[in-house]
MMTF fields as JSON, N, C-alpha, C and O atoms, coordinates in Angstrom:
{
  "mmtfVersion": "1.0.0",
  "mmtfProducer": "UNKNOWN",
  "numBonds": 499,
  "numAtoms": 500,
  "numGroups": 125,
  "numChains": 1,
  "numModels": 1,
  "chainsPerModel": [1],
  "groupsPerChain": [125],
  "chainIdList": ["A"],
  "bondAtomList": [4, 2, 8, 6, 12, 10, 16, 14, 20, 18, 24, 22, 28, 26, 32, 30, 36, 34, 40, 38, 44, 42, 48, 46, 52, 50, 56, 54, 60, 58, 64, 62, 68, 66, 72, 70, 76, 74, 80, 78, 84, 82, 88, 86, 92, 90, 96, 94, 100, 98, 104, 102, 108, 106, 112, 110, 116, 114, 120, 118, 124, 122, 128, 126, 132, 130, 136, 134, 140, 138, 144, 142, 148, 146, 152, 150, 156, 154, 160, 158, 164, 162, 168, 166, 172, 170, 176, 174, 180, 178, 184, 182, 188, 186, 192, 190, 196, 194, 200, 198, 204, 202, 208, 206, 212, 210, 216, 214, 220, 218, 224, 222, 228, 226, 232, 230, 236, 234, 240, 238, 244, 242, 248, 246, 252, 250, 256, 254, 260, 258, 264, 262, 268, 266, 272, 270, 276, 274, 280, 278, 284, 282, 288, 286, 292, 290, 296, 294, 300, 298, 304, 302, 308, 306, 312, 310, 316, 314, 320, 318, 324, 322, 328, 326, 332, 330, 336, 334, 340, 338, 344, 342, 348, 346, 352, 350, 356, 354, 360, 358, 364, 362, 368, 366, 372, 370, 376, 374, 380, 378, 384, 382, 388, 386, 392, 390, 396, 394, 400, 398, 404, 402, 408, 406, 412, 410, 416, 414, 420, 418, 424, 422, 428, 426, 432, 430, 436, 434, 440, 438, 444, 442, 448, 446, 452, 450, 456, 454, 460, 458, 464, 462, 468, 466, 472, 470, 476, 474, 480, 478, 484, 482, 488, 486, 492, 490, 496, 494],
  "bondOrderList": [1, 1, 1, 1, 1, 1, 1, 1, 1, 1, 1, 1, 1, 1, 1, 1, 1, 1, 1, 1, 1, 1, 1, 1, 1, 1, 1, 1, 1, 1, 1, 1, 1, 1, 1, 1, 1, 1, 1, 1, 1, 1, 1, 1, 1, 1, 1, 1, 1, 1, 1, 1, 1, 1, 1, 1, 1, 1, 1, 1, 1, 1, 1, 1, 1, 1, 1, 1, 1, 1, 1, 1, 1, 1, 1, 1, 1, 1, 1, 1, 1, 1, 1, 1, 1, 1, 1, 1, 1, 1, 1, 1, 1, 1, 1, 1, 1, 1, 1, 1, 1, 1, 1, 1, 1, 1, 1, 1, 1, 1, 1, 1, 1, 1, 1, 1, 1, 1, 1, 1, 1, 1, 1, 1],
  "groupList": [{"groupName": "UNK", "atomNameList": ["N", "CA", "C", "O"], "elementList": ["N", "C", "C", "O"], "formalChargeList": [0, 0, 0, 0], "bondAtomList": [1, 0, 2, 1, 3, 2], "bondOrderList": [1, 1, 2], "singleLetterCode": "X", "chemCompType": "L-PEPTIDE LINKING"}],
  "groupTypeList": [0, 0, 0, 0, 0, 0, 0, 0, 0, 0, 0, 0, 0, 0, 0, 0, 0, 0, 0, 0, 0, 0, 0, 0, 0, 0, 0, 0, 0, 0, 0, 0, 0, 0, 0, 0, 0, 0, 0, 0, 0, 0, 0, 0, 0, 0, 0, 0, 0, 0, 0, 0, 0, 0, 0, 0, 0, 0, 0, 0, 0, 0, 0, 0, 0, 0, 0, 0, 0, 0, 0, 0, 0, 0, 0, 0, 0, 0, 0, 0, 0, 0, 0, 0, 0, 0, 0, 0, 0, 0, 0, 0, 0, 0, 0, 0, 0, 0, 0, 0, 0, 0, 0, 0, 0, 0, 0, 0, 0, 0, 0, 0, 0, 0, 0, 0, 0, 0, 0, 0, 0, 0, 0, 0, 0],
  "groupIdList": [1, 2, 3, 4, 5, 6, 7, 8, 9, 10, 11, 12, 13, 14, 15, 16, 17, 18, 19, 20, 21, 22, 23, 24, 25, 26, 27, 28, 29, 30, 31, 32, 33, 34, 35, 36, 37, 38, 39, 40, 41, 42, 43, 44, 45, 46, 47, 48, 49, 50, 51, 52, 53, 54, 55, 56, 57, 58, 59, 60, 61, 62, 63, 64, 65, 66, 67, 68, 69, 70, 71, 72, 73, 74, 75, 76, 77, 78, 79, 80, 81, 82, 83, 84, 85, 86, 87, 88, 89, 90, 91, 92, 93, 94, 95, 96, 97, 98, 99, 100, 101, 102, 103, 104, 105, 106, 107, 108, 109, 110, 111, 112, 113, 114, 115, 116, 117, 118, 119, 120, 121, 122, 123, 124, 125],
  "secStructList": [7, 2, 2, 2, 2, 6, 7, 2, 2, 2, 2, 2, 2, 2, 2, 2, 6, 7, 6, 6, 7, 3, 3, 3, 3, 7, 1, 1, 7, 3, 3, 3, 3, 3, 7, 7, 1, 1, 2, 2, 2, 2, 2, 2, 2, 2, 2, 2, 2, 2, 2, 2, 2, 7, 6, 6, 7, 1, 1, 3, 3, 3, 3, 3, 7, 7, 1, 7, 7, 1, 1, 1, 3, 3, 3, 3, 7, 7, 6, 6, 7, 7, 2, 2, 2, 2, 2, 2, 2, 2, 2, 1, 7, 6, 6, 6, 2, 2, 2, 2, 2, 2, 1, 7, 6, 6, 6, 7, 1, 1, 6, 6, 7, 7, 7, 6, 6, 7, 3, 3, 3, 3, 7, 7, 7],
  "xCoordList": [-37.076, -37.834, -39.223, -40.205, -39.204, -40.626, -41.699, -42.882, -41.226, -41.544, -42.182, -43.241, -41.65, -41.984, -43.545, -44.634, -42.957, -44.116, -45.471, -46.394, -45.339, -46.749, -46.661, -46.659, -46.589, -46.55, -48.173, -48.397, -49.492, -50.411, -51.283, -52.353, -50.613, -51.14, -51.072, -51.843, -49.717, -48.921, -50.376, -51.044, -50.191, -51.081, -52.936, -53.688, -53.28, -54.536, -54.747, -55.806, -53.409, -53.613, -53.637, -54.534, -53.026, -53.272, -53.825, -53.713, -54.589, -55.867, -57.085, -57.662, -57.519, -58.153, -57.603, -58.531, -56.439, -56.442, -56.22, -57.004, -55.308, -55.236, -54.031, -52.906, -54.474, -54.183, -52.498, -52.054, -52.272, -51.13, -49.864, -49.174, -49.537, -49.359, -47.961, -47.353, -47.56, -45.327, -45.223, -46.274, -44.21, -43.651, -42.87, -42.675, -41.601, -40.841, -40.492, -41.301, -39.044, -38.529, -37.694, -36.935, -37.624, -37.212, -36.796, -37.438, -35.302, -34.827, -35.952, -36.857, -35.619, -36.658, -38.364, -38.223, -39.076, -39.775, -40.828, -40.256, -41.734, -42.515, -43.536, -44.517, -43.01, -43.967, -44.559, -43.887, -46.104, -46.929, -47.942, -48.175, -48.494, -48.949, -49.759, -49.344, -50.881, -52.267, -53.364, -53.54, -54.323, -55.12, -56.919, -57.608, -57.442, -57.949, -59.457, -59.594, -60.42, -61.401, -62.48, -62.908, -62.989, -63.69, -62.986, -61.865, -64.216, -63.694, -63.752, -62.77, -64.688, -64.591, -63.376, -63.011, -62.639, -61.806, -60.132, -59.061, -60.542, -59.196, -59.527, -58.493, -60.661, -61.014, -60.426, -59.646, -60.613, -60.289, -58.377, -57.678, -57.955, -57.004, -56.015, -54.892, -56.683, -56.364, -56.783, -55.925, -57.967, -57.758, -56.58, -55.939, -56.317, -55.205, -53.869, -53.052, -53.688, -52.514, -52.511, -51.504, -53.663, -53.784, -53.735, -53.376, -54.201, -54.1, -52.794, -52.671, -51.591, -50.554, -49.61, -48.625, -49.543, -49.098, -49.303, -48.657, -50.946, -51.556, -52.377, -52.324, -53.103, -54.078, -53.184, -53.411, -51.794, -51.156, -49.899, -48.879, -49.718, -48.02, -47.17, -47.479, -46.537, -45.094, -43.819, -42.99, -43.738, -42.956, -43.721, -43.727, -44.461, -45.59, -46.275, -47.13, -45.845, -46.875, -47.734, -47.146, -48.86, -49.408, -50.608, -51.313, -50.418, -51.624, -52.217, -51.927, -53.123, -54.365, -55.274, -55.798, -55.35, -56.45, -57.41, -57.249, -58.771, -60.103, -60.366, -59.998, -60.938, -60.759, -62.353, -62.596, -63.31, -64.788, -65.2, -65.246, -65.862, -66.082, -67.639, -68.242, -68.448, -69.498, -70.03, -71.26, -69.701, -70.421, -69.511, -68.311, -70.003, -69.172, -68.392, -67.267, -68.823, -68.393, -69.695, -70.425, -69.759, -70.257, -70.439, -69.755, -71.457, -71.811, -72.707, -73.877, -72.405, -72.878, -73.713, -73.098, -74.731, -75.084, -75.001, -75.13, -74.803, -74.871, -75.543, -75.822, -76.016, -77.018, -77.321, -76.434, -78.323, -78.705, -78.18, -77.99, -77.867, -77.685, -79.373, -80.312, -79.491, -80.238, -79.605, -78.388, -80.317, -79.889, -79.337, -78.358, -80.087, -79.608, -78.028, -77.29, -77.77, -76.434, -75.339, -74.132, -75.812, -75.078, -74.489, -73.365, -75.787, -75.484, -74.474, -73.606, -74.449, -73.707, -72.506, -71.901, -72.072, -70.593, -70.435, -70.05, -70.459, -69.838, -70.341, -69.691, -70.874, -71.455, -71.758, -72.089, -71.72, -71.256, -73.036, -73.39, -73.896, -74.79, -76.439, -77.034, -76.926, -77.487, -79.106, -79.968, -79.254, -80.617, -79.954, -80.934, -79.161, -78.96, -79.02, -78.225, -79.99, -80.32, -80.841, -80.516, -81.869, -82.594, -82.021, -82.549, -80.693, -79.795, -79.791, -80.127, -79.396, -78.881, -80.035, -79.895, -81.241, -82.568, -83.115, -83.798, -82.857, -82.862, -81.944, -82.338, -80.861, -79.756, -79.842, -79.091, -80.857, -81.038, -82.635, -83.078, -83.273, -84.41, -85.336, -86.413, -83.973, -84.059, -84.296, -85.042, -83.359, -83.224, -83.965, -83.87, -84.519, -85.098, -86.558, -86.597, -87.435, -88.748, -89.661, -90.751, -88.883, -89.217, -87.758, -86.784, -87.874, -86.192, -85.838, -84.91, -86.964, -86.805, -86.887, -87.089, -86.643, -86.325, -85.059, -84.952, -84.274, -83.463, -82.899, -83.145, -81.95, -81.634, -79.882, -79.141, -79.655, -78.202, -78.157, -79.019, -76.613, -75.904, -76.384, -75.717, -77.335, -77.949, -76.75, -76.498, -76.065, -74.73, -75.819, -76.838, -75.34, -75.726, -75.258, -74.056, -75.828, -74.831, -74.582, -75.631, -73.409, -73.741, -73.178, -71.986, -74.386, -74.172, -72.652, -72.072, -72.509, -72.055, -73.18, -74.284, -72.4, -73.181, -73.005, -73.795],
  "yCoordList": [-12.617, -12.331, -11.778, -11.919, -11.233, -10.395, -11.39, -11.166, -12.886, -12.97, -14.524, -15.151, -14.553, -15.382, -14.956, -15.53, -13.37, -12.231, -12.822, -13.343, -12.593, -12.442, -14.044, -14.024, -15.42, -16.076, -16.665, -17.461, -16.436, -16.679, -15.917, -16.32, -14.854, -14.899, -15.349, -15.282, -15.833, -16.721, -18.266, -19.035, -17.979, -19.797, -19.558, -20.433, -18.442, -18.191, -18.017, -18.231, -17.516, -17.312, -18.662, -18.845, -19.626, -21.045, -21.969, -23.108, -21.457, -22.162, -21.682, -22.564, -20.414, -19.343, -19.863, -20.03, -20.289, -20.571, -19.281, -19.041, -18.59, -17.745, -17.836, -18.318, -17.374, -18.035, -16.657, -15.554, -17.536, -16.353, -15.788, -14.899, -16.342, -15.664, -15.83, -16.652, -14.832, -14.429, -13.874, -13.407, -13.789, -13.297, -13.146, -13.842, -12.181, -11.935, -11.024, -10.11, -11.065, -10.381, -9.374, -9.87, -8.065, -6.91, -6.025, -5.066, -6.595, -5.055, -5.65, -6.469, -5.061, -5.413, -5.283, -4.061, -5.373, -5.36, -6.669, -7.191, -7.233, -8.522, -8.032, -7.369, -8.605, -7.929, -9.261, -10.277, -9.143, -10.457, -10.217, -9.023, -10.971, -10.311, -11.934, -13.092, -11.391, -12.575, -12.041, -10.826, -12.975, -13.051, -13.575, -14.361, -13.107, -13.911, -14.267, -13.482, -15.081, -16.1, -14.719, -14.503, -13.67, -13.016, -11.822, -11.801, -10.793, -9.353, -10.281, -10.139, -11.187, -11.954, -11.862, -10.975, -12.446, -13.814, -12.578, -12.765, -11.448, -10.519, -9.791, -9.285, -9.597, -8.621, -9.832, -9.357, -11.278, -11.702, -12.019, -12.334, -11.712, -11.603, -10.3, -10.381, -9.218, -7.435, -7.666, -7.274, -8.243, -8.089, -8.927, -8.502, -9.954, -10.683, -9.855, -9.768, -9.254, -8.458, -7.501, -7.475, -6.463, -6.135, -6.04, -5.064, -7.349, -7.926, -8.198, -8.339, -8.278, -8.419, -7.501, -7.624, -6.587, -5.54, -3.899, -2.881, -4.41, -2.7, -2.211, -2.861, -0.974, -0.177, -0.295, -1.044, 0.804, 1.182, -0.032, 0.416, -1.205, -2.034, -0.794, -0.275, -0.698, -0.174, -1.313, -0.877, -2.71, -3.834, -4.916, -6.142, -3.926, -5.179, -4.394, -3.519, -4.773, -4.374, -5.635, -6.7, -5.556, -6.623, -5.752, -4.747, -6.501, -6.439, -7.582, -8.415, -7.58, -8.574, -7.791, -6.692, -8.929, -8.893, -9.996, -11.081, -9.374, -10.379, -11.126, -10.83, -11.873, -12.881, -12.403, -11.82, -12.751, -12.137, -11.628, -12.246, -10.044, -8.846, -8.987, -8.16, -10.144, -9.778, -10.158, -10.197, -10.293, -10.64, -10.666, -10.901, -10.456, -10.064, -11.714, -11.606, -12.902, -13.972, -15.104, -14.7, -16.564, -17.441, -18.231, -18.147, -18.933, -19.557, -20.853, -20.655, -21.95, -23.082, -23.371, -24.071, -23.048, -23.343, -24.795, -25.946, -24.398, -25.666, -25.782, -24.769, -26.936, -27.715, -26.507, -26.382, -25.704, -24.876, -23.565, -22.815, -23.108, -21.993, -21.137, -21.754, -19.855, -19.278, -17.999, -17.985, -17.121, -16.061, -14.73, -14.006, -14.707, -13.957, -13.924, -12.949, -15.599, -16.007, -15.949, -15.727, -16.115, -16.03, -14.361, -13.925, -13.652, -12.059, -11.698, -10.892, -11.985, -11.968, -11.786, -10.714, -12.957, -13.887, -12.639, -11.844, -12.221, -11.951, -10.424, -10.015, -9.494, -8.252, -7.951, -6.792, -8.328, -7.992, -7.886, -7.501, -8.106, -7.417, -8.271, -8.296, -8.827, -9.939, -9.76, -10.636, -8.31, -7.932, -7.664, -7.506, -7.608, -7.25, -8.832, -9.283, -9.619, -11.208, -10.663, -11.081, -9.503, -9.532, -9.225, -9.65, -8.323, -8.759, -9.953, -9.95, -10.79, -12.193, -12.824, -13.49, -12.795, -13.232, -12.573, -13.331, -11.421, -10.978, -11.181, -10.959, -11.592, -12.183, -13.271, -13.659, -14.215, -15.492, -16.013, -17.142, -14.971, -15.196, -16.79, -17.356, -16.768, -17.792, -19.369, -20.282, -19.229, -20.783, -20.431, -21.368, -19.465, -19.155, -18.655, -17.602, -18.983, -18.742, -18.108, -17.549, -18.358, -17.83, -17.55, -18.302, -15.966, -16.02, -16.275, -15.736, -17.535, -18.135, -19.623, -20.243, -20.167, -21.814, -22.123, -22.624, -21.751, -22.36, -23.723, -24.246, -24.248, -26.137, -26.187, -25.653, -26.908, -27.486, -27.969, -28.432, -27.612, -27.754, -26.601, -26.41, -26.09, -24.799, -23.773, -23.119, -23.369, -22.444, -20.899, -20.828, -20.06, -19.046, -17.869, -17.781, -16.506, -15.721, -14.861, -14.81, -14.02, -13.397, -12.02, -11.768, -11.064, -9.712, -9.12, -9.281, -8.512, -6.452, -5.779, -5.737, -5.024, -4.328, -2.435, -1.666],
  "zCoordList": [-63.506, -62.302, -62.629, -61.901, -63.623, -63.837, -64.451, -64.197, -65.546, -65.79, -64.288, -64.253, -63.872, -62.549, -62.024, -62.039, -61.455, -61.08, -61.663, -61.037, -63.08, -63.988, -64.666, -65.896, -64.042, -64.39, -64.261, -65.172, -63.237, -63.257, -64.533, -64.99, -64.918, -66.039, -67.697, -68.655, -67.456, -68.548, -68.283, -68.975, -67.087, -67.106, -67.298, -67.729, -66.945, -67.54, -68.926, -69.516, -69.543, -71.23, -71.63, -72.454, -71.375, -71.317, -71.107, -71.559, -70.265, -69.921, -70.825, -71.46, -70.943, -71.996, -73.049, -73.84, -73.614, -74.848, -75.758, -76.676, -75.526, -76.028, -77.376, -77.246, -78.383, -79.545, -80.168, -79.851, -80.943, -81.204, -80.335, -80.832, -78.938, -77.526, -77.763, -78.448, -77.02, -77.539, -76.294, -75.854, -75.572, -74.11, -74.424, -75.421, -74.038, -74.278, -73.169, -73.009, -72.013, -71.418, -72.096, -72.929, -71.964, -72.561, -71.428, -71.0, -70.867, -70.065, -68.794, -68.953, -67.735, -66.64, -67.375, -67.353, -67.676, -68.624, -69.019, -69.976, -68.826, -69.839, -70.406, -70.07, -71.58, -73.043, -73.515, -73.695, -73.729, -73.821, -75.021, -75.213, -75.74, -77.131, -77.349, -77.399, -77.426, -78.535, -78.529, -78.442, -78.63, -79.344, -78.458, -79.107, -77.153, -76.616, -77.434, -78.372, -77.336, -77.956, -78.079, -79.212, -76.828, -76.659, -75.574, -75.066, -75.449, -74.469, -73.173, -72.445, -72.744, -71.414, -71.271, -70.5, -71.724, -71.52, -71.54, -70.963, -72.401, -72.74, -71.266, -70.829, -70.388, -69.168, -68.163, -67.338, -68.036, -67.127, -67.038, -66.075, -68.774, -68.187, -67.75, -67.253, -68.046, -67.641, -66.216, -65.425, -65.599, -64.02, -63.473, -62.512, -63.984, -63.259, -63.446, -62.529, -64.675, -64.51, -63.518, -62.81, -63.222, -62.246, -61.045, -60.387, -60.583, -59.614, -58.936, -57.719, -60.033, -59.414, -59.692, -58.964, -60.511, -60.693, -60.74, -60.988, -60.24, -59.528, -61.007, -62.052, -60.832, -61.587, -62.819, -63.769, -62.657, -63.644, -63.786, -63.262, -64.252, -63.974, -64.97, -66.043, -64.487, -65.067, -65.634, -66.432, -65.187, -65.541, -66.173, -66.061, -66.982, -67.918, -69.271, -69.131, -70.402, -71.782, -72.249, -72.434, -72.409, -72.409, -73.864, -73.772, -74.816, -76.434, -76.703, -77.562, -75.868, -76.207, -77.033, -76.851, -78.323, -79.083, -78.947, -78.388, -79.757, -79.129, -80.82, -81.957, -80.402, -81.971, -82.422, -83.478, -81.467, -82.011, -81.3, -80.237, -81.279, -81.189, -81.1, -80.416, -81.853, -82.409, -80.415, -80.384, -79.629, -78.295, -77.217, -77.357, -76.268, -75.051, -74.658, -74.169, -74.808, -74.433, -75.227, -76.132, -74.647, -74.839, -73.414, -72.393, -73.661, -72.069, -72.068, -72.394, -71.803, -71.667, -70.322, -69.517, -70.012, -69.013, -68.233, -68.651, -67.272, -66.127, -65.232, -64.59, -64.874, -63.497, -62.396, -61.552, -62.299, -61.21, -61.476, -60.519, -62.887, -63.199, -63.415, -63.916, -63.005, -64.135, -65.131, -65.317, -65.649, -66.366, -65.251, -65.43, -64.35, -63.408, -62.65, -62.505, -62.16, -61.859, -63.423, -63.318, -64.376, -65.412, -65.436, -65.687, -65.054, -65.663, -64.518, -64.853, -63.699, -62.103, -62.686, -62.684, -63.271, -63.803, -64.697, -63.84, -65.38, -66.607, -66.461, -67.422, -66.084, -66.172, -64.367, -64.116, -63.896, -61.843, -61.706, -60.592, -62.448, -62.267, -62.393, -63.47, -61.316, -62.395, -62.503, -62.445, -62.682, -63.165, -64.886, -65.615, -65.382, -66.866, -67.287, -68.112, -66.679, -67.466, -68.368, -69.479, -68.308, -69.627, -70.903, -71.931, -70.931, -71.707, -72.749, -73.933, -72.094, -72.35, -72.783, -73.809, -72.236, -72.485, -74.066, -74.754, -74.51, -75.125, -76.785, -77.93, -76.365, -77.306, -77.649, -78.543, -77.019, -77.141, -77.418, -77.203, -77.899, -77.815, -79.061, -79.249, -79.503, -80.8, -80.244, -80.598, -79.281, -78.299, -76.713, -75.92, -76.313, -74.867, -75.014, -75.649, -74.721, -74.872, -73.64, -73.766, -72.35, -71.063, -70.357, -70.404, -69.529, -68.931, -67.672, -67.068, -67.047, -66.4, -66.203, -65.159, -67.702, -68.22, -69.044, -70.163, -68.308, -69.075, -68.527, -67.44, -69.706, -69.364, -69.521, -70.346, -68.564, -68.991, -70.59, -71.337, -70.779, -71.966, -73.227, -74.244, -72.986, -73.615, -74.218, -73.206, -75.037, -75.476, -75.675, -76.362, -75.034, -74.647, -75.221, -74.971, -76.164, -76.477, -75.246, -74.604, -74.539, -73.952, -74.481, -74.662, -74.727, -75.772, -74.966, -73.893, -75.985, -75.526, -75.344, -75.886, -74.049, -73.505, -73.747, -73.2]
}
C-alpha cells in the first residue's frame, strides 16, 4: 500500500533517470535509495515526496544522492526561452539570470541573446 502511495515518485525517478535506485517495502515503511544526475533533479524529487506525504513523511526513507555537485542542474534551451524564464524554472526567481549569465559567460556574450539548443550551466547558488 505504501508503496502504491509514493508510486509518482517511483515514476519521476524514472523518468529523471535516476541511477543506482532500490525500493524496498520494510514493515509499513518505503525505503528508496539512488543516485539523481544533479541537486535539480534530487529537489524535484524531495518536493514530490512531499507533496504526497507532507513536510515531515513518517512512511517514507528516501537517500538520494547527486552524481555532480559541481552545478545546480544543466539546461538546454528552447524556442522563446530567455535567462530570466530559465532562472524562474530552477531558482523561483528570475532576476538571479545573472547567475546563469555569469556561469556561462564562455558560450553567452549578451544576457539577453540567447539561441535554441544552447546547453546551459545552471550554477549553485
Amino acid at each position: 500500500m505504501v508503496k502504491s502511495k509514493y508510486q509518482s515518485v517511483l515514476d519521476l525517478g524514472e523518468q529523471l533517470n535516476v541511477q543506482d535506485g532500490d525500493v524496498q517495502v520494510v514493515g509499513n515503511k518505503l525505503e528508496i535509495r539512488g543516485t539523481a544526475a544533479n541537486q535539480y533533479h534530487k529537489n524535484l524529487l524531495w518536493d514530490e515526496i512531499k507533496r504526497i506525504g507532507g513536510e515531515n513523511p513518517s512512511d517514507i526513507m528516501a537517500d538520494i544522492k547527486v552524481a555532480d555537485t559541481s552545478v545546480f542542474a544543466r539546461h538546454t534551451v528552447a524556442s522563446g526561452e530567455s535567462l530570466s524564464k530559465i532562472a524562474k524554472k530552477y531558482y523561483g526567481d528570475p532576476m538571479k539570470y545573472t547567475a546563469i549569465f555569469e556561469a556561462n559567460r564562455n558560450i553567452l556574450k549578451n544576457p539577453d541573446l540567447i539561441h535554441p539548443g544552447q546547453d546551459l550551466v545552471i550554477p549553485n547558488l
